[in-house]
Backbone bond lengths (Angstrom), bond angles and torsions (degrees), N, CA, C in turn:
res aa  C-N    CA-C-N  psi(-1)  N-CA   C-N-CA  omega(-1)  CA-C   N-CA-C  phi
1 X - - - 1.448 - - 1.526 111.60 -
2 X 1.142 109.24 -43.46 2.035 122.43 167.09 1.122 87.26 -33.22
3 X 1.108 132.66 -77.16 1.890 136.29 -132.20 1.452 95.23 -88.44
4 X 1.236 127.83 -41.05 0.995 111.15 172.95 1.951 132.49 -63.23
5 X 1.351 107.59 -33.43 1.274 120.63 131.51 1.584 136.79 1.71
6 X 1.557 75.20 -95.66 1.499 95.37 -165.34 1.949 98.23 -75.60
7 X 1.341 127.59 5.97 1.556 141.98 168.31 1.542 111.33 -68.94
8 X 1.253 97.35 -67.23 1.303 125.67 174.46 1.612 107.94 -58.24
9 X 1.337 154.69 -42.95 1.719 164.69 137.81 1.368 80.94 -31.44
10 X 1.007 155.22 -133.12 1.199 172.05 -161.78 1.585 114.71 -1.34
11 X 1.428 114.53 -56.70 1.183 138.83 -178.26 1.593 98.80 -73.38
12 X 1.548 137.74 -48.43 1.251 125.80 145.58 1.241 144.67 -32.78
13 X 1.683 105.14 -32.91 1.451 116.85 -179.31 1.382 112.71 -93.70
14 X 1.176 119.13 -23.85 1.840 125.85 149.25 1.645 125.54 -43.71
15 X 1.478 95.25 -49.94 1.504 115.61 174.63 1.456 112.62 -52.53
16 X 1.412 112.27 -50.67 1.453 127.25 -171.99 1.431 122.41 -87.89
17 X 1.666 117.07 -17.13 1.495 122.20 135.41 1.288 109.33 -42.84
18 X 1.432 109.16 -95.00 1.880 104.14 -178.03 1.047 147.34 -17.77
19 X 1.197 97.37 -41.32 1.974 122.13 174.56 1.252 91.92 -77.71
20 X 1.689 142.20 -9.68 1.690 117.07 -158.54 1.652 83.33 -122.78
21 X 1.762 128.43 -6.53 0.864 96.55 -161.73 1.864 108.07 -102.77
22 X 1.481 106.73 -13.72 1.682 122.26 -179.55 1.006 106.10 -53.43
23 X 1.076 116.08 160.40 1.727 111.94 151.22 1.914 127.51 -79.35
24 X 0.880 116.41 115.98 1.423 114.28 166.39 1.526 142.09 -23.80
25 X 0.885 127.78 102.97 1.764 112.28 -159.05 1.889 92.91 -115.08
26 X 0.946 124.56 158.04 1.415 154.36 -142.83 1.644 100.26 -140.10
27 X 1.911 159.79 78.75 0.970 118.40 166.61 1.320 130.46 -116.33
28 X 0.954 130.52 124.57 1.447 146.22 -154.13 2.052 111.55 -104.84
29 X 1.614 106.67 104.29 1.143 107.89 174.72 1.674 127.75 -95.02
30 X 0.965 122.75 135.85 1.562 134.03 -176.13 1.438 99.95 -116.21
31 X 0.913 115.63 127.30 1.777 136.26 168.49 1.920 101.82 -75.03
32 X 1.348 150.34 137.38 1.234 138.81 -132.01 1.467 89.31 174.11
33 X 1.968 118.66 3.58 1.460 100.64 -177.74 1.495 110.13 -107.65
34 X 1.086 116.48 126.48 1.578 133.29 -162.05 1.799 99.70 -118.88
35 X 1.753 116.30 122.68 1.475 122.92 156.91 1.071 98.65 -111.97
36 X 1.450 108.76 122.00 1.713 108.36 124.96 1.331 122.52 -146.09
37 X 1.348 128.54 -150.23 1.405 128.51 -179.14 1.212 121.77 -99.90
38 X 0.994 165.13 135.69 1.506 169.79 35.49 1.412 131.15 42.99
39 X 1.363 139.08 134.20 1.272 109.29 174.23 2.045 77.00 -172.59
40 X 1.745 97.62 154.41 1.521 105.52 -173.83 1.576 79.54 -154.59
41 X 1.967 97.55 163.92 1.841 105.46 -162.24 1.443 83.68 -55.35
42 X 1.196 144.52 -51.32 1.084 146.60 -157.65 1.777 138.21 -30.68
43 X 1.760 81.80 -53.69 1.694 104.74 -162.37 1.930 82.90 -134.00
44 X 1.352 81.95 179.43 1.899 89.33 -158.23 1.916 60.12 -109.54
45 X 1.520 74.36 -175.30 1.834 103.12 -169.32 1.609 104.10 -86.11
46 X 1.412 115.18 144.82 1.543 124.26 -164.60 1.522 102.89 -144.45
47 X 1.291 110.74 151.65 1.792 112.77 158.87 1.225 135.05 -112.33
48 X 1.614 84.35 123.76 1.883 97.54 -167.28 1.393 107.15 -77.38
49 X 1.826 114.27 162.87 1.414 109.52 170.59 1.598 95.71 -151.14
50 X 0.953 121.84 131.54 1.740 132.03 -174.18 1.497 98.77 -110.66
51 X 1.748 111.77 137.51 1.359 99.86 -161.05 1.438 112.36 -81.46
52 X 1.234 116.72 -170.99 1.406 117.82 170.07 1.518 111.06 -79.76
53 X 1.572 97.30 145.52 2.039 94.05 178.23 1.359 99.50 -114.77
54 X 1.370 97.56 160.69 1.297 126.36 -176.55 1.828 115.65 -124.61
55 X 1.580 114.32 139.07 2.046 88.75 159.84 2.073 82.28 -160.39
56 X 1.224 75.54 170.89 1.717 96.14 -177.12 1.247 85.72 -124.22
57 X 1.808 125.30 140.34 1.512 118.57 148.34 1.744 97.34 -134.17
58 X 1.275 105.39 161.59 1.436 132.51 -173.06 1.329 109.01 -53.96
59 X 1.359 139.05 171.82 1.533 126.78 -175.50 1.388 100.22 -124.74
């Protein structure tokens, strides 16, 4: 049970290198999708849709 233990301490402290050694990412979503109608003498009226955005920045 010791060894198994002291496996597991070890195997944690590996874990917690890794996690200290990435870089951190931060991601933050905004919704950015907008309908409505449109219309110029030109063209009859239509519905627009702008996509959704996305970004990740560093912490």
């Amino acid at each position: 049970m010791a060894q198994l233990a002291e496996l597991r301490a070890r195997e944690a402290e590996v874990k917690k290198a890794r996690a200290e050694f990435w870089p951190k990412l931060s991601v933050k979503a905004t919704s950015a999708t907008s309908i409505g109608a449109t219309s110029t003498p030109d063209r009859p009226a239509g519905k627009t849709m702008r996509p959704t955005t996305w970004s990740a920045v560093p912490c």
